[in-house]
C-alpha positions in Angstrom: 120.0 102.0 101.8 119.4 99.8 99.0 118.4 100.8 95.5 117.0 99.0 92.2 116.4 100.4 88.5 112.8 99.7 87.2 110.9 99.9 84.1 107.8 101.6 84.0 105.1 99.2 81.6 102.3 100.5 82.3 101.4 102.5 78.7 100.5 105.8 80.6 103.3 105.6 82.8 102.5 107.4 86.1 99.4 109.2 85.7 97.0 109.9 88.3 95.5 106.2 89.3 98.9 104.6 88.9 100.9 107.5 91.3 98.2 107.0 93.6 98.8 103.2 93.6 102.3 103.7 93.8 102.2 105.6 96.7 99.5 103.5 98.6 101.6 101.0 98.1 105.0 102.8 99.6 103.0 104.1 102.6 102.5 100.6 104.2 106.3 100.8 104.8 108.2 103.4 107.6 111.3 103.5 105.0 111.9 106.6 103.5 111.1 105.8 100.0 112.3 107.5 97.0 113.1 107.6 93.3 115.0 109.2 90.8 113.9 109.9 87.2 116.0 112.4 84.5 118.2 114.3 87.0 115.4 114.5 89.1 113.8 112.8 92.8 111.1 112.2 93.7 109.0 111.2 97.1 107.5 107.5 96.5 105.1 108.6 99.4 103.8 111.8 97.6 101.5 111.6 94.7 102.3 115.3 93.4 106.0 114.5 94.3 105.1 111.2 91.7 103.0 113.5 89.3 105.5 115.9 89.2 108.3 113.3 88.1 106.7 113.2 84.4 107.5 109.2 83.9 106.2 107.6 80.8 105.5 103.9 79.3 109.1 103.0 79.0 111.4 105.0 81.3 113.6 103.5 83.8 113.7 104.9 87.1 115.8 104.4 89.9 113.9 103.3 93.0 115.4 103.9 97.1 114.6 102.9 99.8 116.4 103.8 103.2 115.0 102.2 106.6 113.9 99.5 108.6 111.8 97.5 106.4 113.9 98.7 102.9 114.0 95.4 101.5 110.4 94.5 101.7 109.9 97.7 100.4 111.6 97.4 97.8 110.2 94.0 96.7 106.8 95.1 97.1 107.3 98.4 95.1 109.4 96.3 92.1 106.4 93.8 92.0 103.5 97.0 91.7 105.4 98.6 89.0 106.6 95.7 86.8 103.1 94.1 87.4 101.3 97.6 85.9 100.5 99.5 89.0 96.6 98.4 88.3 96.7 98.5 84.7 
């Protein structure tokens, strides 16, 4: 299991296009990916699970990832979200 802290930049944070970038992106990958946001955690692979989490331009979440292929993963999920998920 490794895990990362990452700014969201984007300046709606994870709204409906970006969530459904986000976890495009994290279903190419058989890790079970997660993150953590404000006491909460949230599936990386679900966009209501994403939704749900409330993240805004500016927050810092805390991404997982736990499998086989975590660390490419995780690169490829650090690079979506600090390049704007699309935005």
């Amino acid at each position: 299991m490794i895990s990362q802290n990452v700014i969201v930049k984007n300046p709606t944070g994870l709204h409906l296009r970006p969530a459904g970038i986000l976890c495009k992106e994290a279903m190419k990958y058989k890790s079970l990916i997660t993150f953590s946001f404000d006491g909460c955690t949230a599936n990386a692979k679900s966009v209501l699970s994403v939704l749900g989490a409330c993240v805004k331009c500016g927050d810092e979440i805390r991404l997982i990832c736990e499998g086989t292929d975590e660390k490419d993963a995780m690169e490829a999920l650090v690079t979506a979200i600090e390049n704007g998920l699309g935005e």
